[in-house]
Backbone as a chain_set.jsonl record, in Angstrom:
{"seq": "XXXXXXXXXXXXXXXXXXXXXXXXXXXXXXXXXXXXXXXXXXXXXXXXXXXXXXXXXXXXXXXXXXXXXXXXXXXXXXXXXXXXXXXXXXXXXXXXXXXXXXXXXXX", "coords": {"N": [[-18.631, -57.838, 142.047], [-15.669, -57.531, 141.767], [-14.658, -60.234, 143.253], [-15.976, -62.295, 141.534], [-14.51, -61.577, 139.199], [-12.054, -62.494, 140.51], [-12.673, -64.949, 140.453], [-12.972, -65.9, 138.216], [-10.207, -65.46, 137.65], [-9.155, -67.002, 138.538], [-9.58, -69.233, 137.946], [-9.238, -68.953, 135.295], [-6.584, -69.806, 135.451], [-6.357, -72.082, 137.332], [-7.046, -73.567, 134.443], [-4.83, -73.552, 133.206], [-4.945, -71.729, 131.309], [-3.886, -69.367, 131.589], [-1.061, -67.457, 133.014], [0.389, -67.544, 135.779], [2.634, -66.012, 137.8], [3.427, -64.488, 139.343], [1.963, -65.39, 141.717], [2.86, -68.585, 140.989], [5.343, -68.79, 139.902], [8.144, -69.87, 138.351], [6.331, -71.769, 137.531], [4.395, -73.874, 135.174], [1.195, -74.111, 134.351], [0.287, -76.985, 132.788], [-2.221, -76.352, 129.492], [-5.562, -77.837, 130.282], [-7.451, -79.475, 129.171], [-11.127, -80.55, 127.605], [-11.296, -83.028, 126.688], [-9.693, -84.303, 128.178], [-9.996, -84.371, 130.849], [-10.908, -86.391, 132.58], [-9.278, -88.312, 131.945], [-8.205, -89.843, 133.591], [-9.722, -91.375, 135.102], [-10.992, -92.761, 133.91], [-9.322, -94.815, 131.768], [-7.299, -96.948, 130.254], [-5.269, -97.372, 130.694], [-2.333, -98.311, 132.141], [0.088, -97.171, 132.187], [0.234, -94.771, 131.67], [-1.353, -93.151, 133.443], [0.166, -93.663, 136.005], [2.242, -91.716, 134.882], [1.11, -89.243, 134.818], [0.693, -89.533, 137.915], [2.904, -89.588, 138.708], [3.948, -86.897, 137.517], [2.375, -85.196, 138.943], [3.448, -85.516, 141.634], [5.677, -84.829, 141.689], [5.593, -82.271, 141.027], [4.119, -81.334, 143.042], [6.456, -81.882, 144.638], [8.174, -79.835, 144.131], [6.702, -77.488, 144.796], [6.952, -77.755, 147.476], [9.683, -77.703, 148.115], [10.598, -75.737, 147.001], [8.827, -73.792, 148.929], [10.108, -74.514, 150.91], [12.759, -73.393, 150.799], [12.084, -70.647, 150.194], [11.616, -70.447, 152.773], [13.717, -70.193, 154.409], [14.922, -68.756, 152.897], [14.206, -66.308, 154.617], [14.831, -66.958, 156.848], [17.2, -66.612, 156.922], [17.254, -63.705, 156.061], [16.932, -61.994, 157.629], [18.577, -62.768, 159.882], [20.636, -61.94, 159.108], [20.58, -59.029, 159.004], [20.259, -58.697, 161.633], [22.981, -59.219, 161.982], [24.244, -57.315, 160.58], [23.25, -55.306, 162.102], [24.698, -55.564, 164.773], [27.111, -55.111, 163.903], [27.735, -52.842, 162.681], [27.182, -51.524, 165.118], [29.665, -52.005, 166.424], [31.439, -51.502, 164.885], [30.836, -48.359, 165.253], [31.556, -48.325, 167.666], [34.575, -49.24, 168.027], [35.224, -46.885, 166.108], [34.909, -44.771, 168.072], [36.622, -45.763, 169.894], [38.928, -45.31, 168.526], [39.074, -42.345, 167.864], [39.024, -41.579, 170.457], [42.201, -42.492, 171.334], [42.905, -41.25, 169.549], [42.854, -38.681, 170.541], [43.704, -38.909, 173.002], [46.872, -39.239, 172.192], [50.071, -38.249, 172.019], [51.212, -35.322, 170.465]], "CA": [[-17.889, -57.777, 140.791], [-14.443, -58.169, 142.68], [-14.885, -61.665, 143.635], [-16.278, -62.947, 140.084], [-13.273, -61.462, 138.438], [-10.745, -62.904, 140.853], [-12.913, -66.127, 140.539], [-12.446, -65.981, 137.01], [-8.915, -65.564, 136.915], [-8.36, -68.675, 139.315], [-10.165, -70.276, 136.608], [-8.058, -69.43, 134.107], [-5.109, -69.897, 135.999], [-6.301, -73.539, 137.185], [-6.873, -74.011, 133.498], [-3.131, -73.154, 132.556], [-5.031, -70.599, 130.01], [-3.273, -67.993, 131.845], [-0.377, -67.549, 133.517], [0.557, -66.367, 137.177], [4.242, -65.883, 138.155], [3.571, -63.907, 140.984], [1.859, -66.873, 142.707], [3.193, -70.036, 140.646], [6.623, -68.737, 139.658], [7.924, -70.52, 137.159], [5.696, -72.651, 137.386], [3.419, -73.545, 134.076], [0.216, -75.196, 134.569], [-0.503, -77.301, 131.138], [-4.104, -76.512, 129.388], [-6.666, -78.635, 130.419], [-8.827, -79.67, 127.89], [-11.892, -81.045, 128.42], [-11.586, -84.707, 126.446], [-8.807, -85.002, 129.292], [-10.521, -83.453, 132.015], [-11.263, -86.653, 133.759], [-8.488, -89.063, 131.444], [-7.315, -91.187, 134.596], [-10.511, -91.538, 135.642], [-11.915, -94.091, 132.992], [-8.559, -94.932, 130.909], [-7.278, -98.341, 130.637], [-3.143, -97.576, 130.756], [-1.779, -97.527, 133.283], [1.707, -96.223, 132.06], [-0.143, -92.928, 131.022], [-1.618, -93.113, 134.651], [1.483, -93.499, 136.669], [2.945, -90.407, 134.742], [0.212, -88.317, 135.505], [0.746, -89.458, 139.322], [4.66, -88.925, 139.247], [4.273, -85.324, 137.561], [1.664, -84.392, 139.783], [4.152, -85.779, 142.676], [6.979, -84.209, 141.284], [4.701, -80.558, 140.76], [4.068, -80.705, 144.641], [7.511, -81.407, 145.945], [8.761, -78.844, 143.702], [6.169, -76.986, 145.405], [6.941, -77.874, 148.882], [10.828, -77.329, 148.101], [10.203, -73.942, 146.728], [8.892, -73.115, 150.365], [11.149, -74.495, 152.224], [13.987, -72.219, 149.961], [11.825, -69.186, 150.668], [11.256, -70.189, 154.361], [14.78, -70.566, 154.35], [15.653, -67.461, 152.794], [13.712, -65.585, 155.279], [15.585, -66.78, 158.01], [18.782, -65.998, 156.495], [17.837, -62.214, 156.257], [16.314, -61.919, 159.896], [19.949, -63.176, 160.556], [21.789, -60.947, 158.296], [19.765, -58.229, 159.491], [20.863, -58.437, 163.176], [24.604, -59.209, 161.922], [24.27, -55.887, 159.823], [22.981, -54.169, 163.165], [25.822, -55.975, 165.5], [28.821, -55.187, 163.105], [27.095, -51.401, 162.559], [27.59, -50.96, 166.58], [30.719, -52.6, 166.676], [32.004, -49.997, 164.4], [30.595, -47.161, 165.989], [32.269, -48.613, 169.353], [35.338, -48.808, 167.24], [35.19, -45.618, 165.838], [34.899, -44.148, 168.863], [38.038, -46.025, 170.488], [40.425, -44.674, 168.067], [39.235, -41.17, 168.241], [40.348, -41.313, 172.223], [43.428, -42.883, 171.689], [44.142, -40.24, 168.966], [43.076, -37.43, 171.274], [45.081, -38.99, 174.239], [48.114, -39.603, 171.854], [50.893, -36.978, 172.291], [51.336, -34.617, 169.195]], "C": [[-16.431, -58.222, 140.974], [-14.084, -59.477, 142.419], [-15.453, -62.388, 142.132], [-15.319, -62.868, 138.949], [-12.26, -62.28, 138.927], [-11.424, -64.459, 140.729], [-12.697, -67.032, 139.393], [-11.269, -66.232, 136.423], [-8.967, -66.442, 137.711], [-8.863, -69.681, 138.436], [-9.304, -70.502, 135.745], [-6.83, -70.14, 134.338], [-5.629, -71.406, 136.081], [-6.414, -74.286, 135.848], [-5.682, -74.417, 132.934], [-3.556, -72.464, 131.295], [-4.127, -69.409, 130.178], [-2.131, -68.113, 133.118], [-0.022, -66.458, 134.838], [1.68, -66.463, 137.789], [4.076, -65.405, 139.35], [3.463, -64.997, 141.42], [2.586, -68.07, 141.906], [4.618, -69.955, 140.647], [6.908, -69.007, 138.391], [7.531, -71.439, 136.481], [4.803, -72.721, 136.541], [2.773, -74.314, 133.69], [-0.037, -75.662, 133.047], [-1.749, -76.605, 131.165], [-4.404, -77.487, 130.101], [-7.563, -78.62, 129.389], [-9.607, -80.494, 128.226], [-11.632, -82.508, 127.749], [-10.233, -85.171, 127.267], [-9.021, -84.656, 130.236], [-10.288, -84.664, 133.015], [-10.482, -88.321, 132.674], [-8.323, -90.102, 132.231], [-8.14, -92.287, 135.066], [-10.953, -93.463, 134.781], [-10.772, -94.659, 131.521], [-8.372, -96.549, 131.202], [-5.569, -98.638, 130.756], [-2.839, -97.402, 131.765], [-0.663, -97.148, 133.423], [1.007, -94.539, 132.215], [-0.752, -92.393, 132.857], [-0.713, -92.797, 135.949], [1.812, -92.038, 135.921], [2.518, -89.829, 135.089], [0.787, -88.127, 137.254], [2.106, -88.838, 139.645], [4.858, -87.377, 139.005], [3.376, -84.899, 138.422], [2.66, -84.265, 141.7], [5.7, -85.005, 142.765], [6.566, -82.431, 141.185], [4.678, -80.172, 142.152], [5.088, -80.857, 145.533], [8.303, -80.433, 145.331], [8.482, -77.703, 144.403], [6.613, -76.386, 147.141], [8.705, -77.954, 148.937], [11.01, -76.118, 148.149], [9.674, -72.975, 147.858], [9.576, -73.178, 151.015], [12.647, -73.478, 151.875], [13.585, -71.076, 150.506], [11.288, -69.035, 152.304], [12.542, -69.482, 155.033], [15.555, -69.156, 154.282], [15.502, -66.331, 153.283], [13.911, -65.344, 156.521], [16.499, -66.263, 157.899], [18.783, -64.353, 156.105], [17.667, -61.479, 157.118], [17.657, -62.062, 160.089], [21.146, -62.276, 159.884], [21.607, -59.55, 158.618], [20.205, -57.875, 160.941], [22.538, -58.785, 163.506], [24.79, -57.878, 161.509], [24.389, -55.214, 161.884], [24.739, -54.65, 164.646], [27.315, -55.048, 165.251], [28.649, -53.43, 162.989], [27.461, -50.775, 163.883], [28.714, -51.125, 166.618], [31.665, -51.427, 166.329], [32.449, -49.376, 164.393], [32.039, -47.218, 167.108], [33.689, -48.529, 168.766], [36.092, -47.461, 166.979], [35.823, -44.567, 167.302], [36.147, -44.184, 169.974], [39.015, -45.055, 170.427], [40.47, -43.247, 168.184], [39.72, -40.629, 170.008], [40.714, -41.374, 171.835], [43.882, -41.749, 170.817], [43.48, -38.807, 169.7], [44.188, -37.51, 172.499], [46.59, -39.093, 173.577], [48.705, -37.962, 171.359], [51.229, -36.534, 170.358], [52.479, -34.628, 168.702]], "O": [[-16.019, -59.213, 140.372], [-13.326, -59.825, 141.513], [-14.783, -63.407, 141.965], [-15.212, -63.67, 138.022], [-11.522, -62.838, 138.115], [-10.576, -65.325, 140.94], [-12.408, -68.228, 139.35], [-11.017, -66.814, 135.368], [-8.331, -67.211, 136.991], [-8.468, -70.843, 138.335], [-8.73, -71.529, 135.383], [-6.218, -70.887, 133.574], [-5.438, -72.089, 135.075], [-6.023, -75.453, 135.819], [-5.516, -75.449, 132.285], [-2.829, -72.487, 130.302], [-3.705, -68.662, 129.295], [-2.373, -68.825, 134.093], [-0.092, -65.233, 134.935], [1.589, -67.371, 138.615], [4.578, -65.912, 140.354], [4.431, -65.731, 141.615], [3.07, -68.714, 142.836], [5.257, -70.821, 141.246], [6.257, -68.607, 137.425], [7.907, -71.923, 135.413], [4.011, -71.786, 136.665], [3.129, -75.19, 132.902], [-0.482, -74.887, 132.2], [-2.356, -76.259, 132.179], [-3.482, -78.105, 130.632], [-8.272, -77.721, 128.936], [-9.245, -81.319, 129.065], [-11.852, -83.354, 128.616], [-9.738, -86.277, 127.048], [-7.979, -84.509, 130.874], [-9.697, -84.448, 134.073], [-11.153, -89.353, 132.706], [-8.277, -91.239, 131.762], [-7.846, -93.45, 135.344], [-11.084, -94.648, 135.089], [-11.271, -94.879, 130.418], [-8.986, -97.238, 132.017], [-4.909, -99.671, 130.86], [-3.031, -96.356, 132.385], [-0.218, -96.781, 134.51], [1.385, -93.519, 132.792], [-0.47, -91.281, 133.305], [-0.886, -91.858, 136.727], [1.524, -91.097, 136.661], [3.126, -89.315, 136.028], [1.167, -87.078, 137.774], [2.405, -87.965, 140.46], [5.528, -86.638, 139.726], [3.75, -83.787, 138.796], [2.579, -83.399, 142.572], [6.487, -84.764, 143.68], [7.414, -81.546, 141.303], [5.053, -79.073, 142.56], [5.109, -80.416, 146.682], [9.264, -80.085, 146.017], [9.363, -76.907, 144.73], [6.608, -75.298, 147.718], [9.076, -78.349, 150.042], [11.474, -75.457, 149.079], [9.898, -71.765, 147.886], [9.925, -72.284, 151.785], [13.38, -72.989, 152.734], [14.345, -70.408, 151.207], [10.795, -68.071, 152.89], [12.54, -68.573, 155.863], [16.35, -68.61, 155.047], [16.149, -65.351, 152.91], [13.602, -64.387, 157.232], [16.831, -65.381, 158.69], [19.818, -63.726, 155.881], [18.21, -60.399, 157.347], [18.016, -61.066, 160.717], [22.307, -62.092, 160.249], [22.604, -58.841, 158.479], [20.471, -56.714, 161.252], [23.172, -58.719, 164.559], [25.601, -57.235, 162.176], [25.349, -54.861, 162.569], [25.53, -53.843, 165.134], [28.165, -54.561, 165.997], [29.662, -52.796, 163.285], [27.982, -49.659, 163.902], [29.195, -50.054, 166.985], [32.357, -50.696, 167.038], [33.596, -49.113, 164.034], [33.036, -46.512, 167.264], [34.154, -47.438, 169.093], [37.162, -47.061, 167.439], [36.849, -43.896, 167.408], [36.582, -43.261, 170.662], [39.64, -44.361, 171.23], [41.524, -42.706, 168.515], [40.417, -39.732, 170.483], [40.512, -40.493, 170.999], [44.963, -41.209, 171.05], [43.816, -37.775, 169.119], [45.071, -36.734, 172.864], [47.53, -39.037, 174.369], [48.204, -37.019, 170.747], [51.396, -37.273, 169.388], [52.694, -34.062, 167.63]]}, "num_chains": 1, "name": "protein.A"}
């Protein structure tokens, strides 16, 4: 039952009946309708053809931008992450200076 539902919604979703933000973003698949299902296939324009190819080319480096941003931004908090922990000791070590110097410093 599982698996027929989630097979369902990838249906819809590859349709663009339904929309999926989690996975697409803001990304928003047209319908599909079926008297364009297979348009490129047996058309005779080839302006209308080319567009097809450029938005579909333009859909997957949006795609393949959109990872490299969130590859991107995954390094940058791994790295912010072990600056946090650095600057957090540093601190401490800090901290801990001045309380000597103000126990060794005369009253």
């Amino acid at each position: 039952r599982i698996a027929a539902d989630l097979l369902a919604k990838c249906h819809r979703i590859g349709l663009g009946v339904e929309a999926a933000p989690a996975l697409l973003g803001d990304v928003v698949i047209p319908e599909v309708r079926a008297k364009d299902a297979y348009a490129a296939a047996d058309m005779g324009d080839s302006h209308r053809l080319s567009r097809i190819s450029r938005s579909t080319a333009e859909l997957m480096a949006s795609h393949q931008f959109r990872y490299q941003l969130q590859e991107r931004r995954t390094r940058l908090q791994a790295s912010e992450a072990d600056l946090r922990k650095k600057w957090e000791k540093t601190r401490h070590e800090l901290e801990e200076v001045e309380a000597q110097i103000a126990f060794l410093s005369p009253k």
